[in-house]
N, C-alpha and C positions, 0 to 999 in steps of 0.2 A: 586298736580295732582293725589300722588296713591291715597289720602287717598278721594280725591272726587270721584274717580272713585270707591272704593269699595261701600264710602257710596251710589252713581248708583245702586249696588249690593245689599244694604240694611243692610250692616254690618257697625259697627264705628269701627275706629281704633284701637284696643288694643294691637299691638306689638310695637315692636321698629323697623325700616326698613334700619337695616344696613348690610344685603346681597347684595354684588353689585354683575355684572353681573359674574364676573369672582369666584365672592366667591360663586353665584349661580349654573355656570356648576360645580365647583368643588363638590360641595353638590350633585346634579342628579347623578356626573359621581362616586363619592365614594359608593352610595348607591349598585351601579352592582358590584362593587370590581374585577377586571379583572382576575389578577390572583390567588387573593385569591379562587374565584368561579370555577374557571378553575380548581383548586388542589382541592377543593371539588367536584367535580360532573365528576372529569374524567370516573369512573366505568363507569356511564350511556355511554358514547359513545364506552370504551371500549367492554362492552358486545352486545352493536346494529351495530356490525360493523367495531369493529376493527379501521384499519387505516383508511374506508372509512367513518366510523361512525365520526371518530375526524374530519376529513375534511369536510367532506361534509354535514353531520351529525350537523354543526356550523353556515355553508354558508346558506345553505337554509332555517331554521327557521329567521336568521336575516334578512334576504329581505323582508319575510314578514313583522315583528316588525318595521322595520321602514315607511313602511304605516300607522302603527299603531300609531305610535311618530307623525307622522307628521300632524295626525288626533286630536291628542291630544294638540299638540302644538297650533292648528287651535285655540282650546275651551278656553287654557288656555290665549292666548293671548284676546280673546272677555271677557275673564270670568275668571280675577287675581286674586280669593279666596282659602282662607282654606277651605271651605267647597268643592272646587274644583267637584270630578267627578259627585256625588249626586248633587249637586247644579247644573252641566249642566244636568242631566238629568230631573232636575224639569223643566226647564225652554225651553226646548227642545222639552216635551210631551205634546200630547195633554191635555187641561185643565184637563178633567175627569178623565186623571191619571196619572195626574202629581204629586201626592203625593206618591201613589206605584211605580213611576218609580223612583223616589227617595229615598224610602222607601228598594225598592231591591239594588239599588246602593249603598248605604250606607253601608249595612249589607254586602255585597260582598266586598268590600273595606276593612271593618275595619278586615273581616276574614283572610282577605290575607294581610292585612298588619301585623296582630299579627303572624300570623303563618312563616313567613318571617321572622320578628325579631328571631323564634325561631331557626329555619333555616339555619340562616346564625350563630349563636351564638354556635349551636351546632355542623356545623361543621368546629368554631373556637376552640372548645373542643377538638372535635378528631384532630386535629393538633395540638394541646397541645399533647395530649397522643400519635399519633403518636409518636414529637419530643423524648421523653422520652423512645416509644421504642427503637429508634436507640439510641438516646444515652448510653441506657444500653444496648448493642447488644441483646436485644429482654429479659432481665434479667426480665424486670418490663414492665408486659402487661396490662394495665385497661381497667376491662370490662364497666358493661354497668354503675353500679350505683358509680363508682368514674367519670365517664364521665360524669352522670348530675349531682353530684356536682360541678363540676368545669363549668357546664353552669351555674346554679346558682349563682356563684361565678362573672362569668363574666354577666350576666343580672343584678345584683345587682350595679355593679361599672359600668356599663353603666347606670342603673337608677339615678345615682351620675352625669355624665357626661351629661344627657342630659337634665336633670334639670336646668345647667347653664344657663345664660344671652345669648341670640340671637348671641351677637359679640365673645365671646369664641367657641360657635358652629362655627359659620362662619370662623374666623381665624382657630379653628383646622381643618376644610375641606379641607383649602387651601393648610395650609401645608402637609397635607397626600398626595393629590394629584402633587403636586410640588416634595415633596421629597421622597415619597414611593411610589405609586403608580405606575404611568408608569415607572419611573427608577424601579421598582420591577421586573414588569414584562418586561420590555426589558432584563434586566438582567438572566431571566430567560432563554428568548428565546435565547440569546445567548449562555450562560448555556449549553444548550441543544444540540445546534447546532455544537458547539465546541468540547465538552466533547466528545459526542457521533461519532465527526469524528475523533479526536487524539485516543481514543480508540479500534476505529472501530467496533463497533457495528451499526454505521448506515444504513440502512438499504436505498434501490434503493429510485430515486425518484418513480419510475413506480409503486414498491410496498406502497411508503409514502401517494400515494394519491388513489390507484386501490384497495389494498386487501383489500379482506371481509372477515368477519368471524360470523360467526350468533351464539354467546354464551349466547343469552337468551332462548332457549328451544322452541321457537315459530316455529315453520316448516317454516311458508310464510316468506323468508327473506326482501319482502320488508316492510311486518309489522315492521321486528325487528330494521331495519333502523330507520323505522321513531320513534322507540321509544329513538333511540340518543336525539331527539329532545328537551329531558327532560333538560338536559345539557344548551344550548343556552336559550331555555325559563325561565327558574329558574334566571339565569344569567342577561337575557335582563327584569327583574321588578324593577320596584321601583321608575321608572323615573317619575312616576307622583309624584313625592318629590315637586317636582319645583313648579307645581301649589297647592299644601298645605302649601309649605311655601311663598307663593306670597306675602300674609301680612305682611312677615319681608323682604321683597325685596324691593330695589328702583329701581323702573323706570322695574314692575313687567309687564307690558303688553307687554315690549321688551323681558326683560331677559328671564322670564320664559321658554317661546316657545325655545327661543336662548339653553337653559340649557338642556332644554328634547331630542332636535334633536342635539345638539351636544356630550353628554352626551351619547345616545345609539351608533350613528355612532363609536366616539373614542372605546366605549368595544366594539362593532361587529366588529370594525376593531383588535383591540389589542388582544383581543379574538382567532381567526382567524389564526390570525400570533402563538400566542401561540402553539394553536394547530397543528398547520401545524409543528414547531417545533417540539413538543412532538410526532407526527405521525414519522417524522425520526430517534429520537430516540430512541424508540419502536422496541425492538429485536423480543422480544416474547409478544404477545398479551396473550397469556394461562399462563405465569409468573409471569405477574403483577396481575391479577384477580386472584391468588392461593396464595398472599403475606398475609402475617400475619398481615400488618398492617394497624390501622383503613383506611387509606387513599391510594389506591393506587399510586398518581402521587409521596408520599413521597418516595415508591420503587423505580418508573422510576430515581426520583432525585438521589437515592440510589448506583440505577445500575449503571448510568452516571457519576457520581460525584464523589463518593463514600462518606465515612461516614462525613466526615470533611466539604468537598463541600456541601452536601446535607445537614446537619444542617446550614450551611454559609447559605445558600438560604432560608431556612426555617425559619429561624430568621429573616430573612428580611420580610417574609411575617405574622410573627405573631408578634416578639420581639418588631417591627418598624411600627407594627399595618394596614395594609391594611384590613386585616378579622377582626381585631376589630374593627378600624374606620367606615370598612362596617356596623357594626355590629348598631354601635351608631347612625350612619347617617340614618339608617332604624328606630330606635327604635324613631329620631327626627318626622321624617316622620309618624311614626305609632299615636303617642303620637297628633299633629296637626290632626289626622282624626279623634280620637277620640274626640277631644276638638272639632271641628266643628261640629260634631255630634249629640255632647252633647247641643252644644251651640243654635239645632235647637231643645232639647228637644228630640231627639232618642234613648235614652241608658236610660238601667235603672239608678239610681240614678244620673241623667244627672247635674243635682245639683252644684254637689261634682267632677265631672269631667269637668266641663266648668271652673273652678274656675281658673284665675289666679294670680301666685304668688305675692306677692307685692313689692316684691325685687325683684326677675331677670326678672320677668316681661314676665315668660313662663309658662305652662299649666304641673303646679310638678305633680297635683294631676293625669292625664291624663297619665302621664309618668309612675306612679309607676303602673297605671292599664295595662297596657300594659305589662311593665314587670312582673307582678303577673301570668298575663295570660297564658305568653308566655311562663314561669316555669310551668306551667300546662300543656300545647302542647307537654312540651317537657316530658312526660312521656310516648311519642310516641317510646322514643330512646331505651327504654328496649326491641324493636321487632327487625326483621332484616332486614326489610326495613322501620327504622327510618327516612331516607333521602330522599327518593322518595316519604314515604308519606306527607312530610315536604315539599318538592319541591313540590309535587303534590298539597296540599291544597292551598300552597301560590299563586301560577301560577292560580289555577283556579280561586279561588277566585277574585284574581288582576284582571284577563282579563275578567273575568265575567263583574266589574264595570267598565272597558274600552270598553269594546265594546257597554256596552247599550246607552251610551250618543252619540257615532258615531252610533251607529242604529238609535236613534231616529235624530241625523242629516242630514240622507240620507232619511229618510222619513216623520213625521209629522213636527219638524223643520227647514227646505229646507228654509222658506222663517223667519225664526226667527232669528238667530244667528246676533246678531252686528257685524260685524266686528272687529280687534281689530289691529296693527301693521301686524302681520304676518296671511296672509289669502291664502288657497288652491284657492281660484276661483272657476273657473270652472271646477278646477280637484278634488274637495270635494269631490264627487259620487265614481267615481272610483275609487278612494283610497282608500275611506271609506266602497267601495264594497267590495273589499280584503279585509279589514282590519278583517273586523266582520264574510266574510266565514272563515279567519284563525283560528281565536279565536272559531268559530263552533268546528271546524275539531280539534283543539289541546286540547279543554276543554274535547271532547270524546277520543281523544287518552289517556289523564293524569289520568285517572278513570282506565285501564287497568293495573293488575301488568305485571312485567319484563318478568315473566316468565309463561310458558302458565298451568302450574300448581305447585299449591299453595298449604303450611300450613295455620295457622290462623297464625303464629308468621311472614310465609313470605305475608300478605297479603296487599295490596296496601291499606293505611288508611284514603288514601287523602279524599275518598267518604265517611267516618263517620265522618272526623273534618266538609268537605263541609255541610252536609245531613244537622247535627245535631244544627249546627249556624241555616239554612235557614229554618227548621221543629220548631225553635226555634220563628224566626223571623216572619214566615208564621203564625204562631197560636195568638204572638202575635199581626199579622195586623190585622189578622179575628175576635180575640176575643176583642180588645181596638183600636187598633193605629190606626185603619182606619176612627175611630169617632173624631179623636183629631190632627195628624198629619198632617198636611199641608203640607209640604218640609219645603225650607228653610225660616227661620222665620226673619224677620227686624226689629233690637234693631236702631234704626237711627229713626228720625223725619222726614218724609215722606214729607210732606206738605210742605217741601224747597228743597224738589231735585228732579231731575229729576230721574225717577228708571228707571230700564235695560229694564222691559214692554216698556215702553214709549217711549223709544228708536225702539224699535223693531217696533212698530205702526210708529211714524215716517220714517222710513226707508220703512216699507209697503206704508205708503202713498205715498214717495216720486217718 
């Protein structure tokens, strides 16, 4: 049943399809890493906001994204490929350009998925080197270039790890999410909640969900608000895993959709809770943004816990791998966009990256390109806003290739889309109307640095990783791709199956 249905799509089978449903949300939901992401990206809400920021600052980005999920889920259920978002946007656009709409999709995807892997891995790094401060009471501080060795270190042994067979992936998903994952982060928030009231440093609820504090330098405090929003959106990517990996799934036209909207719900919800914890624990907002080390939420754990407790918890989230497995479960996800990519002939030496192994029977060569890349990005981490511009590329880029395929849903494909298990109906439009004014509104906010003046060391670099892929991409459509590229290309025997076009006419006609 999957494997006819892809060939519908015009692909043949080449994985193994042994992601079932439960080992598929764990795959989606390990990619957001709840509290890993949460102890990375605290600053952002800290400096937009304070206690309001962490609260509120979390709530309102996720109401949107899940529009977004649920828009997504719509495509992935009509349309269970690796080629996944680029492939609905071929198929979506009008004829005339349906190959640039594919064509920008693709290149927007495979940006923010590399830059992402880089992202989450480097700030697995600085919670290495955090740990290490504390453990030597601040004795042994490393700056920037012991920090990207030890992303290197950890991108190379994820290149190892996600080279494996399909069913090693799968089982290690599962178990992260079963035994580290949400036990992590409940752990945490209780942590928090505890500590912070046997000690009594917690602070009102009045003040846990009301005070503001505007320490980004920006005058209009409600600008600086919404620049918390870096936080939850960094946080809420990566859930289009589900429909990249649909070709190793069974019974992908259920699960997938199942995976991406369960998958953001549980982090927008655990997320949430986290923070709302951390807002009570929170003496001093001006304390922890003045800490010496890489990570501020390691302080809060610090203040609360003190040095024992806070490496107890910290180990839980690196030792017992939530930020790594994030790290892997991204780099699986990044690795399938490029092999689909490639496999339509869209990358240079597309060759050599569609290739798959003949033993584990996954896309090696894809993998290590990915990691090669993503050790390149990350000589973003020598500035001092290494992280927002890391979160900024990967976010935009991501939602860049979500939003076009739900644009062109709500407009030239209205009457195209097959249905598939899980369908919006009649609430496609509205949904899909938020969906794409959000992604407007946030892809302009994330181009903005923190602070309303800058060095070149503090400058937001999301818009040179973005610029410089899509001035890459653009030149090469104008100057070759647009004589030769098509979209997605059909290795299958046409002339015995029924394809997804034909379906669509059918359904016109009917």
């Amino acid at each position: 049943m999957d494997d006819a249905l892809l060939a519908e799509l015009g692909y043949k089978a080449e994985f193994k399809r042994e992601f079932t449903l439960i080992e598929t949300v764990a795959f989606a939901f390990s990619i957001m890493g709840v509290v890993a992401s949460v102890s990375s990206t605290f600053s952002f809400p800290l400096e937009s906001g304070g206690h309001v920021g962490m609260v509120f600052g979390w709530l309102v980005p996720s109401l949107f994204v899940l529009s977004i999920a649920a828009s997504m889920a719509e495509l992935t259920s009509s349309m269970p490929t690796s080629a996944g978002l680029y492939y609905f946007s071929a198929k979506l656009a009008p004829p005339k350009w349906s190959a640039l709409a594919s064509w920008i999709t693709g290149w927007a995807n495979v940006t923010g998925q590399v830059t992402l892997v880089c992202s989450i891995d480097f700030t697995c790094a600085q919670m290495i080197t955090t740990a290490i401060a504390v453990g030597s009471d601040g004795a042994v501080t490393l700056g920037a270039g012991p920090t990207y060795g030890i992303l290197w270190a950890i991108l190379i042994s994820h290149g190892v790890v996600c080279s494996a067979a399909t069913n090693v992936l799968a089982r290690l998903n599962l178990a992260y999410v079963l035994c580290c994952a949400v036990g992590t982060t409940i752990a945490a928030i209780i942590a928090l909640l505890v500590c912070s009231g046997n000690n009594g440093t917690r602070v009102s609820t009045r003040d846990a969900f009301t005070m503001f504090e505007n320490n980004t330098g920006w005058a209009n405090s409600g600008w600086a608000f919404m620049l918390a929003f870096t936080a939850p959106m960094w946080t809420l990517t990566g859930y289009d895993s589900a429909a990249h990996i649909s070709e190793e799934v069974a019974g992908a036209a259920r699960a997938a959709p199942i995976a991406i909207l369960v998958g953001v719900g549980a982090t927008a919800s655990l997320g949430w809770l986290l923070f709302i914890s951390a807002s009570f624990a929170t003496q001093s907002v001006s304390d922890l943004l003045a800490t010496t080390l890489p990570l501020p939420m390691g302080q809060l754990f610090l203040d609360n816990l003190g040095k024992k407790g806070m490496l107890a918890i910290w180990s839980l989230i690196i030792i017992f791998f939530p930020q790594y497995v994030t790290g892997a479960a991204q780099g699986v996800d990044a690795s399938r966009v490029v092999f689909a990519f490639a496999r339509d002939n869209a990358l240079p030496g597309s060759r050599w990256w569609k290739q798959i192994n003949r033993r584990t029977l996954t896309p090696v060569n894809a993998v290590w390109l990915v990691m090669g890349l993503a050790g390149i990005c990350g000589l973003l981490g020598f500035s001092a806003t290494a992280l927002s511009s890391l979160a900024g590329a990967s976010v935009i880029g991501l939602y860049t290739s979500y939003a076009t395929p739900i644009f062109l849903r709500i407009t030239s494909g209205r009457d195209k889309l097959v249905p598939g298990p899980f369908s919006l109906g009649r609430w496609y439009m509205p949904i899909g109307i938020v969906a794409v004014a959000w992604v407007a509104f946030i892809i302009v906010l994330l181009l903005f640095p923190s602070a309303s003046s800058v060095t070149a060391d503090e400058m937001n670099y999301a818009v040179v990783l973005v610029m410089a892929v899509f001035i890459f991409a653009g030149i090469s459509w104008i100057v070759s791709a647009r004589r030769w590229f098509t979209g997605p290309i059909s290795n299958v025997d046409m002339s015995t199956t029924t394809t997804y076009d034909e379906k669509q006419l059918e359904r016109r006609h009917d």
